[in-house]
Phi, psi and omega in degrees: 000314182304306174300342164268356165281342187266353144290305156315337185255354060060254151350289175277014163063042130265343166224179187246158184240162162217110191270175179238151164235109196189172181258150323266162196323147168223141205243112162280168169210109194248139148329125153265175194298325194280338179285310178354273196304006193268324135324331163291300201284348179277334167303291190284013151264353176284306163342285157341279176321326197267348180273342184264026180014076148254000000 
């Protein structure tokens, strides 16, 4: 499940995937610019989340 979100996000040219090539594999995963502002709306859902202790 994590993997097709992180493929679906992906896709949608919100993160970068960066793979290594080394033992044992290794996957980086970054914001792109466009993922960038997305950072604001997940800061007030945390908020959100930690006053109501969801």
């Amino acid at each position: 499940m994590l993997n097709a979100n992180l493929k679906a996000l992906e896709k949608d040219q919100l993160v970068h995937r960066e793979e290594y090539p080394q033992t044992p594999p290794k996957v980086e995963y970054s914001l792109t610019e466009r993922g960038k502002p997305l950072i604001q709306i997940l800061d007030v859902m945390c908020d959100w989340g930690e006053e109501y202790q969801l």
